[in-house]
MIGU-599579 format. One record per residue (C-alpha): residue number from 1; x, y, z; residue in one letter. Coordinates in nm, 4 decimals, padded with zeros to 6 digits. Each point is the difference from the previous one (the first is absolute). Last residue first. Example, Ala and Ser with C-alpha at 12.3 -4.5 7.8 and 13.67 -1.06 7.14 Angstrom:
REM residues 2
{2,{01.3670,-00.1060,00.7140},"S"}
{1,{-00.1370,-00.3440,00.0660},"A"}
***
This chain:
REM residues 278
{278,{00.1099,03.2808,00.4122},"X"}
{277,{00.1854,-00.0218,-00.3869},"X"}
{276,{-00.1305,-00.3676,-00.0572},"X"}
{275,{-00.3246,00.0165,00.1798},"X"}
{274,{-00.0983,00.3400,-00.2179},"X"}
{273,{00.0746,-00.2127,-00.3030},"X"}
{272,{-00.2055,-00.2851,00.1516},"X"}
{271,{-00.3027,00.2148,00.0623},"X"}
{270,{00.0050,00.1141,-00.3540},"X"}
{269,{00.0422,-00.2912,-00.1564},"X"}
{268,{-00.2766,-00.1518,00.2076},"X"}
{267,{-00.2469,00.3089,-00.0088},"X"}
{266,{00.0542,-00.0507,-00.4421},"X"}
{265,{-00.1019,-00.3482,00.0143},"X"}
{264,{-00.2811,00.0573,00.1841},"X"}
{263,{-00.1117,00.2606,-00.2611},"X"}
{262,{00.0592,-00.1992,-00.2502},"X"}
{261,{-00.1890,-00.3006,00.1508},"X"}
{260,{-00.2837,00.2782,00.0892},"X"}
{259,{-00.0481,00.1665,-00.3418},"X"}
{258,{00.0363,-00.3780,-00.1592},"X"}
{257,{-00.2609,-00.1445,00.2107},"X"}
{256,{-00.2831,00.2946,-00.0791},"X"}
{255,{00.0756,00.0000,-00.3548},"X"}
{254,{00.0342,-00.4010,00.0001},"X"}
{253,{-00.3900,00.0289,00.2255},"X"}
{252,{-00.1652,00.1941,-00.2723},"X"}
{251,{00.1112,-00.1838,-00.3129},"X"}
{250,{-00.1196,-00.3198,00.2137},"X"}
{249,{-00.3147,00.1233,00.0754},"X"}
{248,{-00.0046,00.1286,-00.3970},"X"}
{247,{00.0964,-00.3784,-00.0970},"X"}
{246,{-00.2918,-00.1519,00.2005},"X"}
{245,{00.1439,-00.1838,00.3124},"X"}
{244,{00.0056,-00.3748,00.0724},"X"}
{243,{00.3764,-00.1312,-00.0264},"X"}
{242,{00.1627,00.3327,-00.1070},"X"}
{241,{-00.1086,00.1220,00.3909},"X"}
{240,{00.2895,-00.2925,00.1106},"X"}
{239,{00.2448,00.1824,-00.2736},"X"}
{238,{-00.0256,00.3529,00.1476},"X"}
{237,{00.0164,-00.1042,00.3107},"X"}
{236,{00.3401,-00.1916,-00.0814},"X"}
{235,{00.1268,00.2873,-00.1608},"X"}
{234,{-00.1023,00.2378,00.3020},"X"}
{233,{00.2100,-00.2452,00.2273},"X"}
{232,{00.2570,-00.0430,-00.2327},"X"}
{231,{00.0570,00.3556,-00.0489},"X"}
{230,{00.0210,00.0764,00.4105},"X"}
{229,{00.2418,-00.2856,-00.0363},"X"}
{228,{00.2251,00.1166,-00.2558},"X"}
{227,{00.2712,-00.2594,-00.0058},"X"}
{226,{00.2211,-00.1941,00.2524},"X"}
{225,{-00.2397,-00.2332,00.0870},"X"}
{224,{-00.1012,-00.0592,-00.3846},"X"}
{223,{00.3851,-00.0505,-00.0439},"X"}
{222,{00.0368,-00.2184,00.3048},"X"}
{221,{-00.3105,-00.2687,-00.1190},"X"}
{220,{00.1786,00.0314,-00.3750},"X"}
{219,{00.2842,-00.1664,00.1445},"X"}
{218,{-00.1632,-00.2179,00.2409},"X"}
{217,{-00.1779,-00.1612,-00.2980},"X"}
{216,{00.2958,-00.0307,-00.2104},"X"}
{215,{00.2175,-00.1626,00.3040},"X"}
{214,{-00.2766,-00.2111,00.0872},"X"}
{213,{-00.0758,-00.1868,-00.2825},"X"}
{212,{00.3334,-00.0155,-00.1753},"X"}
{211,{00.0610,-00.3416,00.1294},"X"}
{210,{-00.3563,-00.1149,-00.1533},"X"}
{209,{00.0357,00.1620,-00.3320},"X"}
{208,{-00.2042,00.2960,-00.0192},"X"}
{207,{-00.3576,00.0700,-00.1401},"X"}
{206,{-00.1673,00.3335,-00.0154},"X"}
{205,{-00.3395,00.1594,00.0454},"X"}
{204,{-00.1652,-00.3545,00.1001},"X"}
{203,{-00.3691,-00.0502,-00.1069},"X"}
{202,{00.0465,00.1674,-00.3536},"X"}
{201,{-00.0822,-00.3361,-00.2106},"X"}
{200,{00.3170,-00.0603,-00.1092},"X"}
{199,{00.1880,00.0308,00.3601},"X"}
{198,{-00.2494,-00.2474,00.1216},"X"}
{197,{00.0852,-00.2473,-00.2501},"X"}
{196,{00.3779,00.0667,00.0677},"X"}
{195,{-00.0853,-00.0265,00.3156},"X"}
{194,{-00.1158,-00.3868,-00.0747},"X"}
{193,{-00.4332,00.0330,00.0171},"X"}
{192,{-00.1857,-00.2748,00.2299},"X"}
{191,{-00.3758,00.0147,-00.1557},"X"}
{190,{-00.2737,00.1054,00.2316},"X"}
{189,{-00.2693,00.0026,-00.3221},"X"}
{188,{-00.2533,00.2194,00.2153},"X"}
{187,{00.2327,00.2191,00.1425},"X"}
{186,{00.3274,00.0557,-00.2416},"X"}
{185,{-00.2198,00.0053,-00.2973},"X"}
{184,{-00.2589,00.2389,00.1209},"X"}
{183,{00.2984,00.2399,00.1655},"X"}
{182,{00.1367,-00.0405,-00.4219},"X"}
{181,{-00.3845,00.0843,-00.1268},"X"}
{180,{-00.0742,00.2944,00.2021},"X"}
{179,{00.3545,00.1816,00.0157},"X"}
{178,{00.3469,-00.0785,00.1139},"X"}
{177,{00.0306,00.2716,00.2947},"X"}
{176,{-00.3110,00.1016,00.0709},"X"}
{175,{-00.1806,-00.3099,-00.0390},"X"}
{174,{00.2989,-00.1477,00.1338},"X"}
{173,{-00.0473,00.2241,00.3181},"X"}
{172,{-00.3357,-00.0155,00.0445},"X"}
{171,{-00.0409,-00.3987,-00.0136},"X"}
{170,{00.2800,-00.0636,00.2819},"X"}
{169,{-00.1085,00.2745,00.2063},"X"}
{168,{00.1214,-00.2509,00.3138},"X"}
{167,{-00.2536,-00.2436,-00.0537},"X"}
{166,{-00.1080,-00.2409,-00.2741},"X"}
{165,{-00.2969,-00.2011,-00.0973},"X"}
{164,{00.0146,-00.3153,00.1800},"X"}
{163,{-00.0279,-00.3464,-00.0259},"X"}
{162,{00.3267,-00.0981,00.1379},"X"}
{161,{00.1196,-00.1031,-00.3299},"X"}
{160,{-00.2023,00.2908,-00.2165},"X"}
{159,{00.2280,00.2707,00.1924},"X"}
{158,{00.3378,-00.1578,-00.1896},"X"}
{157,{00.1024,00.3145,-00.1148},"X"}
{156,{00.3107,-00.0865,-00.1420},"X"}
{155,{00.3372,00.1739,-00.0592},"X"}
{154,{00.3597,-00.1576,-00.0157},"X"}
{153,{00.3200,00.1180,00.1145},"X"}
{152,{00.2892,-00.1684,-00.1010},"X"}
{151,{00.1235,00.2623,-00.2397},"X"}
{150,{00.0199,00.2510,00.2648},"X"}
{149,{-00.2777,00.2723,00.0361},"X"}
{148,{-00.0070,00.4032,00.0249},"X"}
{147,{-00.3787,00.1138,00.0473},"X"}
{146,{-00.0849,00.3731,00.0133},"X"}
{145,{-00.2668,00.2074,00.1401},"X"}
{144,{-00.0529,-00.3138,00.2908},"X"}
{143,{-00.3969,-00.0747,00.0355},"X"}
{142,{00.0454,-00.2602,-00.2787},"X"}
{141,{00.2801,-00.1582,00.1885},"X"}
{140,{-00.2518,-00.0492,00.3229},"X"}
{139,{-00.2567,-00.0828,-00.1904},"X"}
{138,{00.1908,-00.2890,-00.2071},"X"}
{137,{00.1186,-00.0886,00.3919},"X"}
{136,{-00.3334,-00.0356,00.0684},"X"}
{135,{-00.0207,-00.3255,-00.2112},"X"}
{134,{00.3519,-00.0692,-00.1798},"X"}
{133,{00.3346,00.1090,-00.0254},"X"}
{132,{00.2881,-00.2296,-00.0385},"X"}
{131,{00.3178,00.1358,00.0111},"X"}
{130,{00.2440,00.3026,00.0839},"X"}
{129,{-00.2887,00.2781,-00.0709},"X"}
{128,{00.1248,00.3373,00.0895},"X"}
{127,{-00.2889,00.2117,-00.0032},"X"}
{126,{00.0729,00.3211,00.0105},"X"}
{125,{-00.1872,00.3246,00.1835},"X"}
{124,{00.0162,00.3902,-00.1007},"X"}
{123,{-00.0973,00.1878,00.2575},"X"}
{122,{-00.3459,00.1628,00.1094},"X"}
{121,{-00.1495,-00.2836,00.1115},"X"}
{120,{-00.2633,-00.1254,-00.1901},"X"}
{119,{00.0669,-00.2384,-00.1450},"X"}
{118,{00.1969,-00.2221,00.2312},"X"}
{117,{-00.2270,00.1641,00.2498},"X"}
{116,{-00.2811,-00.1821,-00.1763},"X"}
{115,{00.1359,-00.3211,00.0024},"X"}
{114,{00.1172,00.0269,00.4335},"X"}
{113,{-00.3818,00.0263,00.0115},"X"}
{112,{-00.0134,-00.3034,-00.1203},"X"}
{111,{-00.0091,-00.1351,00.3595},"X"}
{110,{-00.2433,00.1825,00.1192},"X"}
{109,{-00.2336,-00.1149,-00.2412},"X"}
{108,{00.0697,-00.3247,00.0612},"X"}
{107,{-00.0687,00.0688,00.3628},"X"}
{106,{-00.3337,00.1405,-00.0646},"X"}
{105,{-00.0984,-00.2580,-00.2417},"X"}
{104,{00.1195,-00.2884,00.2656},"X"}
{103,{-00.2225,00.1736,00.2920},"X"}
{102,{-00.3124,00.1163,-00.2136},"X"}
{101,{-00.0014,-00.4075,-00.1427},"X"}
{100,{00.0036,-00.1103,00.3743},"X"}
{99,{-00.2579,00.2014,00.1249},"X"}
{98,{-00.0038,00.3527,00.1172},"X"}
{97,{00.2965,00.1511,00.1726},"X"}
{96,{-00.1944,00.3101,00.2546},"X"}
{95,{-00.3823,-00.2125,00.0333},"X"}
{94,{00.2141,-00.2967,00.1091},"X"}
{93,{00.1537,-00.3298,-00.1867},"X"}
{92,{00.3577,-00.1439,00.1691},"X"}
{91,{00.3127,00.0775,-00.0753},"X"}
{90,{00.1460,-00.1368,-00.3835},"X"}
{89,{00.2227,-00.2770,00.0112},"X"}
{88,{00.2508,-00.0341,-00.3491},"X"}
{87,{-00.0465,-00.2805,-00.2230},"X"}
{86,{00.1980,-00.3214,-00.0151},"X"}
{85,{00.3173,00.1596,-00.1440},"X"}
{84,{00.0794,-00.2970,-00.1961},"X"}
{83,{-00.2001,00.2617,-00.3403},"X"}
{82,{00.2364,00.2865,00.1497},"X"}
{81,{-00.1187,00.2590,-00.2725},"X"}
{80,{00.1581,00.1718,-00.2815},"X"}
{79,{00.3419,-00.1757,-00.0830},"X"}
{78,{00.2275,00.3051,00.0488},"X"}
{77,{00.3389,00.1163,-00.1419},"X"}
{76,{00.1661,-00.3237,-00.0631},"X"}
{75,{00.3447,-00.1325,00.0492},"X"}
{74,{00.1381,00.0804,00.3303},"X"}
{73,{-00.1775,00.3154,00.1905},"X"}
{72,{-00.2528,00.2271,-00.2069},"X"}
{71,{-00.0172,00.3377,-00.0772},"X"}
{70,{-00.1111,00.3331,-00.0333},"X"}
{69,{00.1761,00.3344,-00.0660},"X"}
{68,{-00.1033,00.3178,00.1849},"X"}
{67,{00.1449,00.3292,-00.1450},"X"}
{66,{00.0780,00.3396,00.1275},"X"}
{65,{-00.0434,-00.0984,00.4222},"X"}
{64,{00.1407,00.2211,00.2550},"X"}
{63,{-00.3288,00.1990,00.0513},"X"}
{62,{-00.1349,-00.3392,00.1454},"X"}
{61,{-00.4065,-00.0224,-00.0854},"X"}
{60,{00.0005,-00.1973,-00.3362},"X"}
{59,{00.2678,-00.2549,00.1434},"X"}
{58,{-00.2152,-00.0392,00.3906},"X"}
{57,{-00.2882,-00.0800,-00.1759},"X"}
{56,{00.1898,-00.2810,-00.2363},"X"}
{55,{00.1338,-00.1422,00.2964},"X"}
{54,{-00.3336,-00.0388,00.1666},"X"}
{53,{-00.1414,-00.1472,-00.2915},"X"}
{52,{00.2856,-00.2425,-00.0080},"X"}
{51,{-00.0130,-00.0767,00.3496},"X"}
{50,{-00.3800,-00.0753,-00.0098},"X"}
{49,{00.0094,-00.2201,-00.3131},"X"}
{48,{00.3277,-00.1581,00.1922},"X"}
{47,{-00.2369,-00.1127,00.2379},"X"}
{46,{-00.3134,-00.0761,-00.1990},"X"}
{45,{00.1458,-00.2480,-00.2203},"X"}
{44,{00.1648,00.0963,-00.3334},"X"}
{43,{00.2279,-00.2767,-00.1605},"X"}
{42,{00.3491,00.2066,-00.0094},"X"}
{41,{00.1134,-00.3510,-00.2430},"X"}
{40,{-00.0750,-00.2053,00.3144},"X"}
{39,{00.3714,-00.0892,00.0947},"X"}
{38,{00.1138,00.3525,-00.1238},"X"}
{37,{-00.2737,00.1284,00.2689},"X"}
{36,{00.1762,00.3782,00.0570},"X"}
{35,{-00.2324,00.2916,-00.2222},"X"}
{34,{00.2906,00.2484,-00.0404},"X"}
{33,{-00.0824,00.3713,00.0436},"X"}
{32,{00.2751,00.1983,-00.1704},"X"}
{31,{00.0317,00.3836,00.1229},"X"}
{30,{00.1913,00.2043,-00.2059},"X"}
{29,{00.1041,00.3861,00.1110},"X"}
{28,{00.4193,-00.1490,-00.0482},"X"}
{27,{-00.0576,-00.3598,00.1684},"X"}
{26,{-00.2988,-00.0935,00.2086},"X"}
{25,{-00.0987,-00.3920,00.0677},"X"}
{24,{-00.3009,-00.1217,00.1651},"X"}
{23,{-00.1100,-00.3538,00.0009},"X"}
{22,{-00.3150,-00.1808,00.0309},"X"}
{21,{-00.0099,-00.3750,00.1617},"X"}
{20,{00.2235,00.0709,00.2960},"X"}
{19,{00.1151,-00.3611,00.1636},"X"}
{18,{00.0676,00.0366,00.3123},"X"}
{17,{-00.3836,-00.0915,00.1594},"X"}
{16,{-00.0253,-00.2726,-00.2463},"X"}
{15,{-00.3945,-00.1154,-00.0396},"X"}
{14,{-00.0795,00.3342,00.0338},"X"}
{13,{00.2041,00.1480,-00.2665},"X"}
{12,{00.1616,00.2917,00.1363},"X"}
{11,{-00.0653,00.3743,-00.1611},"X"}
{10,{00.1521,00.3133,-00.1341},"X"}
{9,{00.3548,-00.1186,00.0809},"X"}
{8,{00.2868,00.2574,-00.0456},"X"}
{7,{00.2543,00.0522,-00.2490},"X"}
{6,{00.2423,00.2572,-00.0395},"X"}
{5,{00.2198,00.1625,-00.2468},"X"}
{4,{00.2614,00.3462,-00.1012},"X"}
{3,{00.2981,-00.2151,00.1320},"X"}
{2,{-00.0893,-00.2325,-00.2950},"X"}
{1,{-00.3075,-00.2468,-00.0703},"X"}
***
């Protein structure tokens, strides 16, 4: 990590109190959240659901952060769901929780919350996809603004073989990101893609051999750190309205952005001229 690093547990795995099952890295302005269940591919279970959402939170809050990359531990990114698991307890039905099915979708969708900050936050966010990706974890990589993947990483939906229909904004973001008929094709036929199948088709931005992974990704992780990040912010904006808005909303809201991402960036040069001669 260099003199510049640290890492720090965001959560324990319950069934091994000293073993952390999310961890946090910063190096340079870049924080790097790594999903930590190599021996389950990063399956998702609700513990290290919770840590991860939590460690996402804490990313799009911390002033110190420029760019959040994502990742997984050993050879795979994320699996989706812990299908060995068992299921996870809910507490017990009152007027406050609801029933059972209130419980789970509430948790779920507290869970995924750690999707939409991936989005949403105002800084620029990378997937770095070392492996296998599948289930949630095509959410979670669709939620990222950019997706950097080895050769041996692999992409499959695989929602239809637990009977479901997909969580984590799976289905918004390829929509968004691939289209109608290409987040059709990846969802209902569920068909294992290579990378450089995935690459093809748009779903990963660019593709890297696997010993390269890192160092490329972290490399353009510390230069988006190291940038504008007043501008990113507003560019960022500006691209998440792009999704839904009419083209005079967004016409409006890129004058508005750029007048204050300039202006930000002129306060900072400023300030840090005066710093330099104080």
């Amino acid at each position: 990590m260099g003199e510049a690093g640290k890492t720090r547990e965001a959560g324990l795995d319950q069934t091994d109190k000293a073993e952390p099952i999310v961890l946090v890295a910063d190096v340079d302005g870049v924080r790097t959240i790594t999903l930590n269940r190599p021996d389950r591919l990063n399956a998702l279970a609700a513990p290290i659901m919770s840590a991860f959402a939590a460690a996402v939170a804490d990313a799009a809050r911390d002033p110190e952060v420029g760019c959040v990359v994502v990742t997984g531990a050993g050879r795979g990114f994320c699996s989706g769901g812990d299908l060995k698991g068992g299921g996870d307890p809910v507490g017990p039905v009152t007027l406050a929780t609801g029933g059972l099915v209130e419980q789970h979708v509430t948790r779920l969708r507290g869970f995924m919350e750690a999707a939409r900050l991936l989005h949403d936050m105002g800084k620029p966010t990378i997937a770095m996809i070392n492996g296998p990706v599948a289930g949630a974890g095509i959410g979670i990589a669709g939620a990222c603004d950019l997706r950097f993947a080895g050769e041996s990483a692999t992409f499959l939906a695989g929602f239809d073989r637990i009977g479901g229909s997909g969580d984590f904004g799976a289905s918004w973001f390829w929509t968004k990101i691939a289209g109608t008929a290409v987040a059709r094709e990846i969802m209902l036929l569920s068909e294992k893609m290579t990378a450089r199948q995935a690459f093809e088709k748009g779903l990963y931005t660019r593709l890297f051999p696997d010993a390269e992974l890192r160092e490329a990704t972290m490399a353009a992780a510390r230069r988006l750190a190291d940038g504008p990040r007043m501008a990113y912010r507003y560019m960022k904006a500006n691209l998440n309205l792009a999704e839904h808005a009419s083209f005079t909303a967004a016409l409006d809201h890129e004058a508005l952005n750029m007048v204050l991402s300039t202006g930000a960036a002129r306060a900072i040069t400023k300030a840090a001229r005066q710093a330099g001669e104080g």
